[in-house]
DSSP file (Angstrom, degrees, kcal/mol; ACC not computed):
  #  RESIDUE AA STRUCTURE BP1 BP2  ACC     N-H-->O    O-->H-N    N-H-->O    O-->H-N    TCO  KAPPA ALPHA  PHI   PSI    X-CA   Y-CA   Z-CA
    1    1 A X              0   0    0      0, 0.0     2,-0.1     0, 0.0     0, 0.0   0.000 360.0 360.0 360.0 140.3   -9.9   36.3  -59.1
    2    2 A X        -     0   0    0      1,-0.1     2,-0.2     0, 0.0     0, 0.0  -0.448 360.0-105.4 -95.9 155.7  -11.4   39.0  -56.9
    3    3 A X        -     0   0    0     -2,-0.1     2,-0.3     1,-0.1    41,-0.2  -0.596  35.9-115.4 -95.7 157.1  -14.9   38.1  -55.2
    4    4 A X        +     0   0    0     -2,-0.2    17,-0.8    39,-0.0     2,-0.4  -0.561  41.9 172.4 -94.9 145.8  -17.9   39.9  -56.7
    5    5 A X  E     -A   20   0A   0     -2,-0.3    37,-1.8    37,-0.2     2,-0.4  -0.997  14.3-179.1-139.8 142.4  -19.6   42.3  -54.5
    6    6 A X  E     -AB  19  41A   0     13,-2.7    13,-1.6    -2,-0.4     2,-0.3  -0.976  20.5-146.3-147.4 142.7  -22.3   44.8  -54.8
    7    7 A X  E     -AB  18  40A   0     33,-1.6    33,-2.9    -2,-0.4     2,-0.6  -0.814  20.3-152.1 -96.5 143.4  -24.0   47.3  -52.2
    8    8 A X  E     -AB  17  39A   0      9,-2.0     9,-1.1    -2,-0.3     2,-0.6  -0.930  10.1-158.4-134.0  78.9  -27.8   47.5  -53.4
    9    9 A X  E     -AB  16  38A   0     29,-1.2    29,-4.1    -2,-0.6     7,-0.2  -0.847   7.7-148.6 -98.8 118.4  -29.1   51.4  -52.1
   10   10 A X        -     0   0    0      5,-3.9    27,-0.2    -2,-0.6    -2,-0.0  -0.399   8.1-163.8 -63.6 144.4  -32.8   51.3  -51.9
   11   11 A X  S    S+     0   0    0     25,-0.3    -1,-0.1    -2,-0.1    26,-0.1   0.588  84.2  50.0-108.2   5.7  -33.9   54.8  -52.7
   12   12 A X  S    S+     0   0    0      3,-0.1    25,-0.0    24,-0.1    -3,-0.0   0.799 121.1  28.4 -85.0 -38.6  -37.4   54.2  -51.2
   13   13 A X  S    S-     0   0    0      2,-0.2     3,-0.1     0, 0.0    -2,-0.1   0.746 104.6-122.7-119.0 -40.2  -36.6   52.8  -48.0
   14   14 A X        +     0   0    0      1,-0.4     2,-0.2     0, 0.0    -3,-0.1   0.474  69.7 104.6 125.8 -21.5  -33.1   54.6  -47.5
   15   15 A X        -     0   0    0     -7,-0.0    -5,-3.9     1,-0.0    -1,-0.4  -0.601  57.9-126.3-126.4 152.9  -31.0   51.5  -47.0
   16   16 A X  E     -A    9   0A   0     -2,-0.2     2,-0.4    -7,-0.2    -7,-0.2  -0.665  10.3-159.9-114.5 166.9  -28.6   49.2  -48.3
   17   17 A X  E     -A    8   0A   0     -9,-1.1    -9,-2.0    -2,-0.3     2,-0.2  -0.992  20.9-125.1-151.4 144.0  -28.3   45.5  -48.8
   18   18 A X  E     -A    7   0A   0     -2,-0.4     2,-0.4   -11,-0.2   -11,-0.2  -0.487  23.7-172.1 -89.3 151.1  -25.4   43.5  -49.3
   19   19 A X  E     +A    6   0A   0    -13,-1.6   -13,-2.7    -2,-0.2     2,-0.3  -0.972   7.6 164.1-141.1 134.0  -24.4   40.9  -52.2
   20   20 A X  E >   -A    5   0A   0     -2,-0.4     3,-2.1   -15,-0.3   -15,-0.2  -0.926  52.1-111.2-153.4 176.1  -22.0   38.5  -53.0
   21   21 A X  T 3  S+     0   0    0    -17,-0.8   -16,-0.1     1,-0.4     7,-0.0   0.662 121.9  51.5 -67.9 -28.8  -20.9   35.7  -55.0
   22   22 A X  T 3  S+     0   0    0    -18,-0.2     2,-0.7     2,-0.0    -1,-0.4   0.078  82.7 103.0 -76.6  21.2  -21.0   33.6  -51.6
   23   23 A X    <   +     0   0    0     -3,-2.1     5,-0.2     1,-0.1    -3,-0.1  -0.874  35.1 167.3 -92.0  93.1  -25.1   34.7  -50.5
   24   24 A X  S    S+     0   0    0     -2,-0.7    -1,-0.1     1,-0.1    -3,-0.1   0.306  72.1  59.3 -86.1  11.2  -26.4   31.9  -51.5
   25   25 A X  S    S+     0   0    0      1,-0.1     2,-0.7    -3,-0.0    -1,-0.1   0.669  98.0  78.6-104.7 -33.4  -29.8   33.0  -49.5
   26   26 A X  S    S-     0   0    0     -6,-0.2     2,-1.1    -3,-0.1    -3,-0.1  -0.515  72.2-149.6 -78.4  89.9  -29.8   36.4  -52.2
   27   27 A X    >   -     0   0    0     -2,-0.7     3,-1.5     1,-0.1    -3,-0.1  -0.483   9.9-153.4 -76.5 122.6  -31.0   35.8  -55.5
   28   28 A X  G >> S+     0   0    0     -2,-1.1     3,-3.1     1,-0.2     4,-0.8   0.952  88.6  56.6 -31.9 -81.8  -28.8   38.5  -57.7
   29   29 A X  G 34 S+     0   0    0      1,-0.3    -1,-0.2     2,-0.2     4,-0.2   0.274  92.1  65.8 -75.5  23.0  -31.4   38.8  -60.4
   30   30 A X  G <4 S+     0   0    0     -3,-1.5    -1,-0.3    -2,-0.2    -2,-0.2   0.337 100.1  54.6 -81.1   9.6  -34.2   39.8  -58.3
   31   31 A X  T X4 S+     0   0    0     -3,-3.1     3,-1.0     1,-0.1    -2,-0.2   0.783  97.3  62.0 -93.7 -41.8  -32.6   42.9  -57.6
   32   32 A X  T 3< S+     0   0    0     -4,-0.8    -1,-0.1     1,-0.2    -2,-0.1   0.688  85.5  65.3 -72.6 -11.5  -32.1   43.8  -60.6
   33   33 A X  T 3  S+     0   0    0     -4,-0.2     2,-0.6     1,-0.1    -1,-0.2   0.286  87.4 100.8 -86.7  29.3  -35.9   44.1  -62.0
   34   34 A X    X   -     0   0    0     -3,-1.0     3,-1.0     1,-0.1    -1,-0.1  -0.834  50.1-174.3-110.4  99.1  -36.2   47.3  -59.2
   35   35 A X  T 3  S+     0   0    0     -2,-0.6    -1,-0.1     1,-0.2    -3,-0.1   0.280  83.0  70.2 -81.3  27.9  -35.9   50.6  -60.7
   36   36 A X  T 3  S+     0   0    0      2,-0.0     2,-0.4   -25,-0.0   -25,-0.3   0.416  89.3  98.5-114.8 -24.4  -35.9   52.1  -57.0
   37   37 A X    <   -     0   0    0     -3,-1.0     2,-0.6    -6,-0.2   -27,-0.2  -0.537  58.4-161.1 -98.0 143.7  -32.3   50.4  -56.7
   38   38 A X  E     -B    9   0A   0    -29,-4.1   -29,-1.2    -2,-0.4     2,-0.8  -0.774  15.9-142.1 -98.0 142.8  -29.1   51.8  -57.0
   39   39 A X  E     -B    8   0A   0     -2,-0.6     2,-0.6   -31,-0.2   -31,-0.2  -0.760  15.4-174.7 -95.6 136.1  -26.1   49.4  -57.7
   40   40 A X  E     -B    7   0A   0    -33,-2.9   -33,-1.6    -2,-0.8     2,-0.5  -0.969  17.6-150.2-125.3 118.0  -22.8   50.1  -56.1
   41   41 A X  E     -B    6   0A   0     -2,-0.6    14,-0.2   -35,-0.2   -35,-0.2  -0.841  14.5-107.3-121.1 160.3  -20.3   47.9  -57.2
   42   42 A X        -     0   0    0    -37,-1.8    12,-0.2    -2,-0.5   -37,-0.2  -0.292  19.8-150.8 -63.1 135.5  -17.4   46.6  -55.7
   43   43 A X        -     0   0    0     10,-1.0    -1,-0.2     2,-0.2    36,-0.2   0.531  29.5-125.1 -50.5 -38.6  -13.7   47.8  -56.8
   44   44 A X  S    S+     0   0    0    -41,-0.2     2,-0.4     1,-0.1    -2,-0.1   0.155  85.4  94.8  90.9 -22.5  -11.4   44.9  -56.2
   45   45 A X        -     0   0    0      8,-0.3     8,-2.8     6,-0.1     2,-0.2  -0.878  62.9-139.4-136.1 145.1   -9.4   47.7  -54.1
   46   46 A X        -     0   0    0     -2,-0.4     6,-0.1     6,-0.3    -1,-0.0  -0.418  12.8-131.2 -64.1 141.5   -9.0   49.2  -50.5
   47   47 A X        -     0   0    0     -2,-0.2    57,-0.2    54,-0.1    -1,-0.2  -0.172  54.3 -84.5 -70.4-173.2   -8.6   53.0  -48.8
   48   48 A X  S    S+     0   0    0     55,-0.9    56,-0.1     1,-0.2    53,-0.1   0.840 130.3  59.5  -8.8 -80.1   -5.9   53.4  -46.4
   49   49 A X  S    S-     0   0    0     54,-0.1    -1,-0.2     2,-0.1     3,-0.1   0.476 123.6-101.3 -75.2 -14.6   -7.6   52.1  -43.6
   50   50 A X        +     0   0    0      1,-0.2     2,-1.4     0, 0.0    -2,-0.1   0.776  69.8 156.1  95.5   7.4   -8.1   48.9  -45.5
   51   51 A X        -     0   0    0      1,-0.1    -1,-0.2    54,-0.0    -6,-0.1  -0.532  51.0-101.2 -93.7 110.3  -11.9   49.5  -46.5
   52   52 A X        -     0   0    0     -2,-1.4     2,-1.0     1,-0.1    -6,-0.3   0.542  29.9-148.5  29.5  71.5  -13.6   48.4  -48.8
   53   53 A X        -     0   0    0     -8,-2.8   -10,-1.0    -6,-0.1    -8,-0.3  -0.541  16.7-176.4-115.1 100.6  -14.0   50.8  -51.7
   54   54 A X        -     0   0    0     -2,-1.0     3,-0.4   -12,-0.2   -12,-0.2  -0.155  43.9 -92.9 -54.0 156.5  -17.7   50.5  -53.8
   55   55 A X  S    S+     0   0    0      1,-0.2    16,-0.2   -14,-0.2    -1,-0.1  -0.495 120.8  37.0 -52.1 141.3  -18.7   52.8  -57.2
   56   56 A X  S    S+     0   0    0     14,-3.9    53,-1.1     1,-0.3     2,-0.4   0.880  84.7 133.0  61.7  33.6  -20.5   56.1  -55.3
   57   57 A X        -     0   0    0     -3,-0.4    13,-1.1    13,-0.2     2,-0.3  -0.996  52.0-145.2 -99.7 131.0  -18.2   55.9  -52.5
   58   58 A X  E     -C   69   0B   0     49,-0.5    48,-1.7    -2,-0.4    49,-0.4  -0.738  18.8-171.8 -90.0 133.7  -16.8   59.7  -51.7
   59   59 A X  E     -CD  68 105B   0      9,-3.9     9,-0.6    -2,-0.3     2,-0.4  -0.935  20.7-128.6-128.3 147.5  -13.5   59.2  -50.7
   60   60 A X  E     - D   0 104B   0     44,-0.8    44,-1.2    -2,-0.3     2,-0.3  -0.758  33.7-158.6 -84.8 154.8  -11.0   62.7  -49.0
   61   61 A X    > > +     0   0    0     -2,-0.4     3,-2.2    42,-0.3     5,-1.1  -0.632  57.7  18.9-124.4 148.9   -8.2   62.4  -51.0
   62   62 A X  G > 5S-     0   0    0      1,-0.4     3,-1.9    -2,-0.3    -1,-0.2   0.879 140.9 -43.5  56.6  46.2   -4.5   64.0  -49.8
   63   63 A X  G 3 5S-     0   0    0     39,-1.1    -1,-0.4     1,-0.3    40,-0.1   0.679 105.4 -54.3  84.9  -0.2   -5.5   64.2  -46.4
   64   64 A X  G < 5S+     0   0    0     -3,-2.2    -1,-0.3     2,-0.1    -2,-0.2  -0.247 112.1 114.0  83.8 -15.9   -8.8   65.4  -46.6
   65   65 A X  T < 5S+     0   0    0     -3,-1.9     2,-0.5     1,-0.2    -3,-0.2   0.669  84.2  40.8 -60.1  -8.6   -7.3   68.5  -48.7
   66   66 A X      < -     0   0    0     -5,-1.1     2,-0.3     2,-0.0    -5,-0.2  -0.740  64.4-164.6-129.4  92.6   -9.8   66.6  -52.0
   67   67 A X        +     0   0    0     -2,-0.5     2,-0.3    -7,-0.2    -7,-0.2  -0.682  25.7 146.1 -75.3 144.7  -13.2   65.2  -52.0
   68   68 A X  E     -C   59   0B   0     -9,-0.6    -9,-3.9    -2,-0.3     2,-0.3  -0.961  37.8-117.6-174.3 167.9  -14.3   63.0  -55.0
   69   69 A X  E     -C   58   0B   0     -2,-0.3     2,-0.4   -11,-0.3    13,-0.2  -0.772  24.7-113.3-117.8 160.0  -16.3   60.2  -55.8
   70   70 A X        +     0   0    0    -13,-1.1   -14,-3.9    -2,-0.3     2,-0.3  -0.768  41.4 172.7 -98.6 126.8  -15.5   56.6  -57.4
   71   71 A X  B     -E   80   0C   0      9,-2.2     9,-3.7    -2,-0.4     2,-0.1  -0.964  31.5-121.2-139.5 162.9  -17.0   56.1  -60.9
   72   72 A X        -     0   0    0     -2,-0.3     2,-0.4     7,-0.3     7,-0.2  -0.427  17.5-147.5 -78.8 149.9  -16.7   53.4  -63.6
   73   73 A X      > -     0   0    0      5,-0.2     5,-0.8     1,-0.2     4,-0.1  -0.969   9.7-168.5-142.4 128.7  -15.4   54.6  -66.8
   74   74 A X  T   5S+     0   0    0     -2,-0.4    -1,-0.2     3,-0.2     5,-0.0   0.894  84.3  64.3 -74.5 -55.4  -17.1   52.3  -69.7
   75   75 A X  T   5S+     0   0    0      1,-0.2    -1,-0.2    -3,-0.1    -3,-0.0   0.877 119.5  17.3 -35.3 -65.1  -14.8   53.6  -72.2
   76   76 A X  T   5S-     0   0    0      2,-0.2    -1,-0.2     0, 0.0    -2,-0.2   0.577  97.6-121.5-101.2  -3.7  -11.7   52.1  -70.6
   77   77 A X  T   5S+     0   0    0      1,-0.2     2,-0.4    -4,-0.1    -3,-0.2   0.757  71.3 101.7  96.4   4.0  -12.9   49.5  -68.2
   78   78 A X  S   <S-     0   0    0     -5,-0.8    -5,-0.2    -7,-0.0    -2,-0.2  -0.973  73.0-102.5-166.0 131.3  -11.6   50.7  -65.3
   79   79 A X        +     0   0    0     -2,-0.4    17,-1.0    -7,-0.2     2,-0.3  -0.330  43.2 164.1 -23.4 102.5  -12.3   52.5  -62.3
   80   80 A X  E     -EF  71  95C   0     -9,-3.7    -9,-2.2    15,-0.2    15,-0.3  -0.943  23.9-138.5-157.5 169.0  -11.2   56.5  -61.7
   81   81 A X  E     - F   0  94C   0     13,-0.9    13,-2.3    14,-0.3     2,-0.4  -0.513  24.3-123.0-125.6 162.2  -11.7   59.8  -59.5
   82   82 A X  E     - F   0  93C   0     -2,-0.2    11,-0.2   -13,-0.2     2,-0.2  -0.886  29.6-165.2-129.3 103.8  -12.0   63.2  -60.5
   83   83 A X  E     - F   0  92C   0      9,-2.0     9,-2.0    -2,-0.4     2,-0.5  -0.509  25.1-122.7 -87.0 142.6   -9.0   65.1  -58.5
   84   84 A X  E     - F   0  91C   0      7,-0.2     2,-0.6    -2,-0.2     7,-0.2  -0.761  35.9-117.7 -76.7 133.9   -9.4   69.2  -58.5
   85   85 A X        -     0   0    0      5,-1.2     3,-0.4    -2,-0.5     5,-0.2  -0.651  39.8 -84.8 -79.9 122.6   -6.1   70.2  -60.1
   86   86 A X  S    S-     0   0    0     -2,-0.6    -1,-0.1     1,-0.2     3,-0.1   0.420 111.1  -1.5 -31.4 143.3   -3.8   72.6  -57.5
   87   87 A X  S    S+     0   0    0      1,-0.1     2,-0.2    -3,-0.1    -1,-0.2   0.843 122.6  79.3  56.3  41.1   -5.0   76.3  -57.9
   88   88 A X  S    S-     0   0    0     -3,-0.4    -1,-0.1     2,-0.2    -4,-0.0  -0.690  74.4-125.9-145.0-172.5   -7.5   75.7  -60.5
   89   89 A X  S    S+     0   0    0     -2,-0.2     2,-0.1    -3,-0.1    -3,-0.1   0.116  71.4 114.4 -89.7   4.5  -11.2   74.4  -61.1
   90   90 A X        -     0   0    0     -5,-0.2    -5,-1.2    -4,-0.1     2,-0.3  -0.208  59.9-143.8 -58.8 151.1  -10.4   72.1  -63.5
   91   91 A X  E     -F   84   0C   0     -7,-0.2     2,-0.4    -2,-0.1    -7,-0.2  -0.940   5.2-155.8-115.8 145.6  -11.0   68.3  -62.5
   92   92 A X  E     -F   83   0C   0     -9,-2.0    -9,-2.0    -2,-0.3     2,-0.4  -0.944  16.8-138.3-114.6 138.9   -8.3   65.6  -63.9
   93   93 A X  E     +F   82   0C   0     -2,-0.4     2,-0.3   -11,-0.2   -11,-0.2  -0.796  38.1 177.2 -97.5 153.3  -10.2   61.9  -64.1
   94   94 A X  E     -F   81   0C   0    -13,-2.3   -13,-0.9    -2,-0.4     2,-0.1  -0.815  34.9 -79.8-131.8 175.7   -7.2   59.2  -62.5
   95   95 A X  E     -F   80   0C   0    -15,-0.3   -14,-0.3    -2,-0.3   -15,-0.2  -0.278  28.7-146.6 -59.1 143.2   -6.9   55.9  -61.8
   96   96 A X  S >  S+     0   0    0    -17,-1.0     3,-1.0   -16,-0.2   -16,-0.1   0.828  95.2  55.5 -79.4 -33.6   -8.2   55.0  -58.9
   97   97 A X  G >  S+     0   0    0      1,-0.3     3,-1.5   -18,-0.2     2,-0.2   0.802  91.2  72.2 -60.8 -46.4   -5.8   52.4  -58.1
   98   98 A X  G 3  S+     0   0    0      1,-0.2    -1,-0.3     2,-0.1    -2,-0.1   0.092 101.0  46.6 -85.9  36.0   -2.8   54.8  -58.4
   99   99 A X  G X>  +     0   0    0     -3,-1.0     3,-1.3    -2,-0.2     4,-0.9  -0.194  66.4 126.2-136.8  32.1   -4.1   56.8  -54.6
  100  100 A X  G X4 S+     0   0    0     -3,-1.5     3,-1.3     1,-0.2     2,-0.5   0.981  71.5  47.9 -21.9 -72.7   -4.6   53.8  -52.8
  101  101 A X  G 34 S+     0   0    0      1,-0.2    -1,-0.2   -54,-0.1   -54,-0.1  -0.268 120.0  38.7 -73.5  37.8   -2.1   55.2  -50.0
  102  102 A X  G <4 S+     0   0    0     -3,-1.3   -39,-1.1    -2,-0.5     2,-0.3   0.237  93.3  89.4-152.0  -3.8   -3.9   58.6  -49.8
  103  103 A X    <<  -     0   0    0     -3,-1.3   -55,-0.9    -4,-0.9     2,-0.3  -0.885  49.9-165.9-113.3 138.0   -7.4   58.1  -50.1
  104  104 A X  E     -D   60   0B   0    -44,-1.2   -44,-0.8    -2,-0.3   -43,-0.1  -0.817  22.4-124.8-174.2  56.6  -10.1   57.5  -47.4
  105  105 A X  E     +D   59   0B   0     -2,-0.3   -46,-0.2   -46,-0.2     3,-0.1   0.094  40.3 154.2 -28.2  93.6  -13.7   56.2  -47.5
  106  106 A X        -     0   0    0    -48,-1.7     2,-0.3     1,-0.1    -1,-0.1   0.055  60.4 -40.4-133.4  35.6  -16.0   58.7  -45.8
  107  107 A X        -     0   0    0    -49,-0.4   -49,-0.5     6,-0.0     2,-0.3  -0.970  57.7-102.8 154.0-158.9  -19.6   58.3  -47.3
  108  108 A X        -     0   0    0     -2,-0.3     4,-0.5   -51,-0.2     7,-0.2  -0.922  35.2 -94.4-146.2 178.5  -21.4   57.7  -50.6
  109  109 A X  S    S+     0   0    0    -53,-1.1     4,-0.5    -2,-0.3    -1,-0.1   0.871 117.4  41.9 -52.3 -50.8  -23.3   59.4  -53.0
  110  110 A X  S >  S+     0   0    0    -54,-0.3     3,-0.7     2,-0.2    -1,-0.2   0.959 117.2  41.0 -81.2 -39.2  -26.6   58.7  -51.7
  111  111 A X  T 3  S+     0   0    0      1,-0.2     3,-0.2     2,-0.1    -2,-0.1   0.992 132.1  23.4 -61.1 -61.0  -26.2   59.2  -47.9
  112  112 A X  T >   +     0   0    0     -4,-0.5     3,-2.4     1,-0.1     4,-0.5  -0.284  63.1 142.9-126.0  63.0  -24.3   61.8  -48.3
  113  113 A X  T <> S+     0   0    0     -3,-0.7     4,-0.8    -4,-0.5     3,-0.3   0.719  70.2  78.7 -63.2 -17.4  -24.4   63.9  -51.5
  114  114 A X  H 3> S+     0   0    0      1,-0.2     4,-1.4     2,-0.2    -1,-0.3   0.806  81.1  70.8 -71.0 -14.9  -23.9   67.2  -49.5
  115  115 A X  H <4 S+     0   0    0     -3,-2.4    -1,-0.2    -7,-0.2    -2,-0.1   0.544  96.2  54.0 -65.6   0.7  -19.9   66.4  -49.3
  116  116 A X  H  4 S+     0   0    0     -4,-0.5    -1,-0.2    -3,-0.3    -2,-0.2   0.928  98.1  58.4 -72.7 -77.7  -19.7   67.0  -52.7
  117  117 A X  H  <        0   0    0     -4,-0.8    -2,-0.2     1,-0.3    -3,-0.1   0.857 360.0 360.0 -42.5 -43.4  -21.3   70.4  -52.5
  118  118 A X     <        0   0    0     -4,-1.4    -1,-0.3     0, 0.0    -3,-0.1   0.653 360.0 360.0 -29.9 360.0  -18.5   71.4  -50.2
């Protein structure tokens, strides 16, 4: 069983705070009665490089040749990106799981929402 994790981005103050199922210091459900906080939760899964990869983390994709962001998909349960398909403007949702070994953690949504725009 994978440990539960969540990154906590204040949108007031700017900052994050960490949780998990070992903070015994953190009570969970005081976080939750804050509508100023964003919840990022944890994946289960690794980049490359062996970090950590949260919901609302933009990760470069193919080498930097893709930008995209990690969202939850309710529907299926399950984690996925939205890759631009070659030559087009169409987006394809995928797995997230199946680009471990190409994909790259290099912001979030909130920090940095202009890599998106790109």
């Amino acid at each position: 069983m994978r440990e539960i994790k969540f990154n906590f981005y204040n949108t007031r103050t700017r900052e994050y705070t960490h949780w998990n199922d070992s903070n015994v210091g953190l009570n969970f459900s005081a976080f939750c009665t804050h509508e100023h906080l964003r919840f990022l939760q944890y994946t289960g899964l690794k980049d490359k490089n062996g970090v950590e990869i949260f919901e609302g983390h933009i990760l470069s994709a193919f080498y930097g040749t893709q930008l995209t962001s990690v969202k939850w998909n309710k529907e299926f349960g399950l984690y996925e990106i939205d890759l631009q398909l070659s030559g087009g403007s169409e987006a394809s949702e995928e797995l997230l799981g199946n680009h471990l070994s190409v994909v790259e953690v290099i912001g979030n949504i909130y920090e940095n929402p202009e890599l998106l725009k790109v």
